[in-house]
C-alpha positions in Angstrom: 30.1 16.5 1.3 31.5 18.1 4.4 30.7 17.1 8.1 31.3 19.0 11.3 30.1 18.7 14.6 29.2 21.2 17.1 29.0 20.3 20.9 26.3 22.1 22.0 26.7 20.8 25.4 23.1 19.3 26.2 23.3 17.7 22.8 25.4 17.1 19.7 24.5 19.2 16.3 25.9 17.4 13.4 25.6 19.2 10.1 26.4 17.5 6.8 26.6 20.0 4.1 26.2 18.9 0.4 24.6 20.3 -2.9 23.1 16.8 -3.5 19.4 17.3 -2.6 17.2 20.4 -3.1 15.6 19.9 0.2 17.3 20.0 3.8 16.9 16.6 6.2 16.3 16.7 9.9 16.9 14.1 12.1 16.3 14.5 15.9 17.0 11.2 17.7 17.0 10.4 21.4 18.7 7.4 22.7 19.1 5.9 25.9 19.2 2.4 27.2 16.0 -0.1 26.1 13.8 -1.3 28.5 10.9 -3.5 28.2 8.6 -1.6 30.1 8.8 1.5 28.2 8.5 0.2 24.8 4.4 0.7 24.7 4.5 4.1 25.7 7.7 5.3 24.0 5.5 4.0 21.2 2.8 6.0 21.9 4.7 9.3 22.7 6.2 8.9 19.0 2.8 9.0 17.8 1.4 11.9 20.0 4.1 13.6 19.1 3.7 15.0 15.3 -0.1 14.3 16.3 -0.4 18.0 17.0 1.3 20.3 19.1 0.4 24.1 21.3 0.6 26.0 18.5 -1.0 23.4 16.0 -3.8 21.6 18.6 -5.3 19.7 15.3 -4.7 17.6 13.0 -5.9 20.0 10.1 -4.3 22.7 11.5 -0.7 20.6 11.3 -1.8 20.1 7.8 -2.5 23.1 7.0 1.2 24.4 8.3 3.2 21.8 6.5 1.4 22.8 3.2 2.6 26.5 4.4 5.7 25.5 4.2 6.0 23.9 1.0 4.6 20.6 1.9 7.0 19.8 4.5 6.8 15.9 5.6 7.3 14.6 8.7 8.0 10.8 10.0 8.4 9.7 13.5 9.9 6.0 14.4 10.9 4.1 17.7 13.7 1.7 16.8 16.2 -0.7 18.4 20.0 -1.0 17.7 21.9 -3.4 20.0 21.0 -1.9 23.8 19.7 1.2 23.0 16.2 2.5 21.8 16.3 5.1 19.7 13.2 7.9 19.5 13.3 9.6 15.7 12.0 12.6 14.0 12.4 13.1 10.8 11.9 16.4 8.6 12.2 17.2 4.8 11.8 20.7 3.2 12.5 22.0 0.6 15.4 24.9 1.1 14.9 28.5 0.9 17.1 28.8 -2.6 14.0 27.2 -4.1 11.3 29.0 -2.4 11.9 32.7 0.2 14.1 33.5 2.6 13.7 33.0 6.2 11.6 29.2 5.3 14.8 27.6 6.4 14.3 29.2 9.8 10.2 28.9 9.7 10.5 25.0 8.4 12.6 24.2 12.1 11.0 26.3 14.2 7.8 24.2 13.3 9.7 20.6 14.2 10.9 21.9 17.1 7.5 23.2 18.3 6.2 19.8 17.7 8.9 18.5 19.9 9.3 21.4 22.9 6.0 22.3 22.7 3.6 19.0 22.2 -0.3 18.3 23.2 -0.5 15.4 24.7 -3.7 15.1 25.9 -4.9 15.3 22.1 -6.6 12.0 20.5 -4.8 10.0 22.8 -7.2 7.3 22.3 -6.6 6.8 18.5 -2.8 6.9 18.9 -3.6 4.0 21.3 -5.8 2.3 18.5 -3.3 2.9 16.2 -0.6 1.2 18.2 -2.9 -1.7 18.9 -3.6 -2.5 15.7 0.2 -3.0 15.1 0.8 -5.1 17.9 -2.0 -7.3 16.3 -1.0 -6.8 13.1 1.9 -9.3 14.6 -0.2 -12.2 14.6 -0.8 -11.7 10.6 2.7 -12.2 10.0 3.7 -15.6 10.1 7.3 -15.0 9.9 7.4 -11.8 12.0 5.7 -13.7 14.8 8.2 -16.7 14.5 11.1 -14.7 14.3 9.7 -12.8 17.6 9.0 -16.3 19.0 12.6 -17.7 18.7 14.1 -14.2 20.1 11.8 -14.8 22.9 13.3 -17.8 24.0 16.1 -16.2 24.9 14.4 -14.6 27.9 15.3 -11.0 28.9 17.1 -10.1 26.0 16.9 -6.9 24.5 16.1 -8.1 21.2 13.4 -10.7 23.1 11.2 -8.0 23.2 8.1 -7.2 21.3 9.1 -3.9 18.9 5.5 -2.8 19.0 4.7 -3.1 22.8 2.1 -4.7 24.9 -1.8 -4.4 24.3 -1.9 -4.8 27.8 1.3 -1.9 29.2 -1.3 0.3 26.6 -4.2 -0.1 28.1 -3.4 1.1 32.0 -1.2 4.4 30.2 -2.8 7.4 31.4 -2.4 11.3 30.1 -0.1 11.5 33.3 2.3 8.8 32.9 3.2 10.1 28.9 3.5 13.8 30.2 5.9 12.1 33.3 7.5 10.0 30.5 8.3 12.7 28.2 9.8 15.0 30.6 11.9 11.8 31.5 12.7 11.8 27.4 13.5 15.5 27.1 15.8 15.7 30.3 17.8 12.0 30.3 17.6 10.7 26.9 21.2 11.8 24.8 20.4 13.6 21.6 21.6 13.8 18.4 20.8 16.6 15.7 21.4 15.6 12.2 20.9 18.1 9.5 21.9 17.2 5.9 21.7 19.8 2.7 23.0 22.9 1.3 22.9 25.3 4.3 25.0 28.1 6.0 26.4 26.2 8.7 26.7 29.2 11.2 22.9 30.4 10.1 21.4 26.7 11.1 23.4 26.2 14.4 22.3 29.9 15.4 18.3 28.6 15.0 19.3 25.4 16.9 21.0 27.5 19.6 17.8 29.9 19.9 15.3 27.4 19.9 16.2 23.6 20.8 15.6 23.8 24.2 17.3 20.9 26.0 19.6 21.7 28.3 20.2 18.5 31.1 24.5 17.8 30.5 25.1 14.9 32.1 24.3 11.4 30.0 25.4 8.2 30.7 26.8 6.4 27.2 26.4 2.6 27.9 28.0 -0.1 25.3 25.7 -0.2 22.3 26.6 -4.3 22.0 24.6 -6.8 23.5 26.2 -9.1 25.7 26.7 -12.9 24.4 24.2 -15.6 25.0 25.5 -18.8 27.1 26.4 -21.4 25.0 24.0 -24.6 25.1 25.0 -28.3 25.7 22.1 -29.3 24.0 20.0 -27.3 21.3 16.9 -25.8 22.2 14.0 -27.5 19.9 10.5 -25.2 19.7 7.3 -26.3 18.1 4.3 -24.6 17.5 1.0 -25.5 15.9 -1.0 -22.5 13.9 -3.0 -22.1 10.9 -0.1 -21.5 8.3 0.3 -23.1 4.2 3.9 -23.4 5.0 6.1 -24.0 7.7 8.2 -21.4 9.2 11.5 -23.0 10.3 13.8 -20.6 11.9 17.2 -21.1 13.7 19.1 -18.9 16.1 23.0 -18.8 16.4 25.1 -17.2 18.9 28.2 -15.8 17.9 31.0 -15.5 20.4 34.4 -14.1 21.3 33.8 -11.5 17.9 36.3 -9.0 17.2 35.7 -5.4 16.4 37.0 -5.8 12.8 34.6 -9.2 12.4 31.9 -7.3 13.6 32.1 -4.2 11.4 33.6 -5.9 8.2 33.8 -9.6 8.4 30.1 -10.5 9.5 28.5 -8.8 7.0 30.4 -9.9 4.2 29.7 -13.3 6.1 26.0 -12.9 6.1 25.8 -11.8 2.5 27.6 -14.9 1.4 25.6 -17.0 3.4 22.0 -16.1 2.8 21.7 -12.3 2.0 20.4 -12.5 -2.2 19.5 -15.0 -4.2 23.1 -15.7 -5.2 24.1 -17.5 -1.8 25.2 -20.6 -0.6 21.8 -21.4 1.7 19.8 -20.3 -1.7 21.4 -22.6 -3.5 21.7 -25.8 -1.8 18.4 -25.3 -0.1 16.3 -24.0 -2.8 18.0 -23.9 -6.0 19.3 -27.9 -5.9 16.9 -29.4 -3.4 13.8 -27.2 -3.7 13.0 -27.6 -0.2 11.8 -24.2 0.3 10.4 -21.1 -0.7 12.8 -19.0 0.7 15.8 -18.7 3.0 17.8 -16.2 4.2 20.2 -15.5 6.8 20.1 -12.4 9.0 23.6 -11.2 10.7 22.4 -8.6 13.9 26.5 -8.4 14.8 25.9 -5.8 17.9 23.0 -8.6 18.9 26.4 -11.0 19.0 23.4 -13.1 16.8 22.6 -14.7 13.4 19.4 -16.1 12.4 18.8 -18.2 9.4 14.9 -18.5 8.4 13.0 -20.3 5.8 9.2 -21.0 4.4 9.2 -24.6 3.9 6.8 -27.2 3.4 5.4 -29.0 6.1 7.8 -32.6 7.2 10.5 -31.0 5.2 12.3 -29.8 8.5 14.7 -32.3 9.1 16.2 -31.9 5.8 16.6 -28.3 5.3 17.9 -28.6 8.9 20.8 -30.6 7.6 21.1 -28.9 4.2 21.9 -25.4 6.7 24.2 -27.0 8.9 25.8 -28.7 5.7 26.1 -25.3 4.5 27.4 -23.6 7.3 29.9 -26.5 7.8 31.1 -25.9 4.0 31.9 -22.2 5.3 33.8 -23.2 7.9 35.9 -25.5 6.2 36.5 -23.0 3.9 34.9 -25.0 0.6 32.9 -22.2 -1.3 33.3 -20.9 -4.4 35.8 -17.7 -4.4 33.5 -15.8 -7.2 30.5 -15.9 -4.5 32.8 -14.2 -2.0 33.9 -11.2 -4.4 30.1 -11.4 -5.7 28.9 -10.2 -1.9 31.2 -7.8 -1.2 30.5 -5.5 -4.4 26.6 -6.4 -3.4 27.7 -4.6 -0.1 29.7 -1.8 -1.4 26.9 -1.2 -4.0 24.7 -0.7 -1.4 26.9 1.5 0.7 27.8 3.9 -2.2 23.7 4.3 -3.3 23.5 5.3 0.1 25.4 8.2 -0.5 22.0 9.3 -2.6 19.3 9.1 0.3 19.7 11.7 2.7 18.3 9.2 5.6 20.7 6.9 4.6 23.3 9.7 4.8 22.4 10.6 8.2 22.5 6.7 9.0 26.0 6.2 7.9 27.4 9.3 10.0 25.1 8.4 13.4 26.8 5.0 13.0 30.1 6.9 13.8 29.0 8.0 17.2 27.6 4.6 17.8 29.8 2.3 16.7 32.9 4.6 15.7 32.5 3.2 12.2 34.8 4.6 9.6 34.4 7.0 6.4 32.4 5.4 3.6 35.5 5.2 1.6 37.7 3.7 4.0 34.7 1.2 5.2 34.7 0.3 1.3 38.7 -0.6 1.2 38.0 -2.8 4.3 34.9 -4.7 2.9 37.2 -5.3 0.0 39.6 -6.8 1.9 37.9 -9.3 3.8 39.6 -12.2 2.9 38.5 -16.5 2.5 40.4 -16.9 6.0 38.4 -14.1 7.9 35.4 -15.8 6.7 36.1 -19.0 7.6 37.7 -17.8 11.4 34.6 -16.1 11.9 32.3 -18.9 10.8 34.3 -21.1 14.0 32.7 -18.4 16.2 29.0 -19.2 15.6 27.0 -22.1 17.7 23.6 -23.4 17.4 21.4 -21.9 20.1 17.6 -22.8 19.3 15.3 -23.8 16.7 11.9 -22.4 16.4 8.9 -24.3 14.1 5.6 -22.3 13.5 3.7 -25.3 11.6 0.2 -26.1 10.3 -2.4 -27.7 12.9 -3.2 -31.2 11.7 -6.7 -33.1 13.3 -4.1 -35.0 15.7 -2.9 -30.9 16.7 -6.7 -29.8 17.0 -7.7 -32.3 18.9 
């Protein structure tokens, strides 16, 4: 597998050659810094957007060109990593070897029309339906909305902020504000190219360079981590009453003071040992000797500077599952845990970061992580995982403080009333 680079000045081209995959991935993302405001109608442009385009002003007609080209697939996604918001578009072909020459060519020419070229005015309503109905779809999910709940608490936080968007920032968008907004996108936003297959590298920078058509220079990097919540004197305790079979009881921590080697290699190894698999410490002193609850799992965000530990329960259990986790978490800290579940989540985590060596997303995940985080090589990442040691875990576990609980529970009649 060989990577290069090519500054293209208005954006980066990053071409990861390998004879892996009989297709060719494309990855177009543009970043820049989140803000609440925009999240509805970033939303919506990411729809519009492989909706239909100049050239292809229907939906059948879009259809009808990907089956052209060998039933090309596209996927579009609007994502958060720490302060940035990240607007994706994803293409898979299949390469030329397999089918003619020149469908290389033909198969990005058709992406980027989609991108340089889009319709927005086209069934701008149902991309608005469609968007609504996954901000509703929210309320369905008990542990989605409770996790969204306890991140709101925060208050203006990046990750406070409701992934889908607003019902109501959708309703007063108008066909001029997503043209304004997508001008805004194609001239400020910092782009990334990502192409991953067995290609001529010269042949796919020369299409790029004839027909990618962004050409603003100047874009302002910002730091991708979140700044640290305020510690608390007292813990923030939230309660609320909806019609749910089991409680969801979810804690946030803060962590503080975390250094670049704990965030890249420690936390995760931390998080897996904690609550990441049904081999962890919260699994089994919460569920497997207590049977408190259903589930329970902690989540490590480490550019958030957050970890959040959540768990179906049922209802009147809280207060001991709340001391079970802390009992946990103060077993970590003291260093008391069994050596074998260490080792145990680090190969879980190298596992997973070797398999992703057979996804060509996950590929293109591992390399954009260099620019954003200045991660290492997969094989050197591995050698560092395998090296976090009992007394990293247990000086980063002295870093992470209580910051609020959040309880979604069942109405009773005394609730109702």
């Amino acid at each position: 597998m060989d990577y290069i680079c090519y500054n293209m000045n208005a954006y980066n081209l990053h071409i990861i050659n390998t004879d892996k995959f009989k297709t060719i991935t494309i990855d177009i993302s543009f970043r820049r810094k989140i803000q609440k405001e925009e999240i509805t109608i970033r939303n919506l442009l990411k729809e519009l957007m492989v909706n239909s385009s100049l050239n292809y002003p229907s939906e059948r007609s879009l259809i009808i060109q990907t089956e052209k080209l060998y039933d090309l697939k596209l996927l579009s996604s609007n994502y958060r990593i720490g302060n940035y918001s990240i607007l994706s578009f994803k293409s898979r072909f299949l390469n030329e070897c397999y089918t003619e020459d020149g469908m290389n060519e033909e198969s990005i020419k058709f992406v980027l029309d989609l991108i340089f070229k889009p319709r927005l005015d086209n069934d701008v309503n149902k991309c608005k339906k469609k968007i609504e109905k996954s901000i509703l779809s929210l309320n369905d999910n008990k542990l989605k909305y409770a996790l969204l709940k306890l991140l709101q608490s925060t208050g203006d936080m990046p990750y406070s902020y409701n992934n889908y968007g607003e019902i109501a920032d959708l309703e007063k968008i108008t066909i001029e504000d997503i043209k304004k907004y997508y001008d805004s996108v194609i001239a400020n936003d910092i782009v990334d190219v990502f192409v991953v297959g067995n290609v001529d590298n010269n042949q796919i920078k020369q299409i790029f360079k004839d027909y990618f058509k962004v050409t603003t220079f100047h874009k302002r990097e910002l730091s991708l981590v979140v700044s640290e919540l305020p510690k608390v004197k007292k813990v923030n305790e939230i309660r609320e009453f909806d019609k749910v079979n089991q409680t969801q009881f979810t804690m946030l921590y803060s962590l503080s003071g975390i250094t670049d080697y704990e965030r890249k290699y420690v936390l995760p190894v931390y998080g897996e040992l904690l609550g990441g698999s049904s081999n962890s410490i919260l699994f089994d002193m919460v569920r497997e000797k207590n049977s408190y609850a259903y589930y329970v799992n902690a989540l490590v965000k480490s550019y958030d500077n957050l970890m959040i530990i959540y768990s179906g329960i049922e209802k009147g259990n809280e207060n001991e599952v709340s001391k079970l986790i802390k009992k946990s978490l103060s077993l970590v800290s003291k260093g008391k845990f069994d050596l074998n579940k260490l080792e145990s989540s680090k190969k879980t985590l190298i596992s997973a970061i070797e398999s992703s060596l057979d996804n060509p997303i996950n590929i293109i995940d591992n390399y954009y992580a260099k620019i954003l985080v200045d991660a290492l090589d997969i094989n050197e990442k591995i050698e560092k995982i395998k090296n976090v040691s009992k007394e990293d875990i247990v000086s980063v576990s002295k870093k992470i403080d209580l910051h609020t609980v959040f309880l979604l529970e069942a109405s009773d009649e005394k609730n109702n009333n």
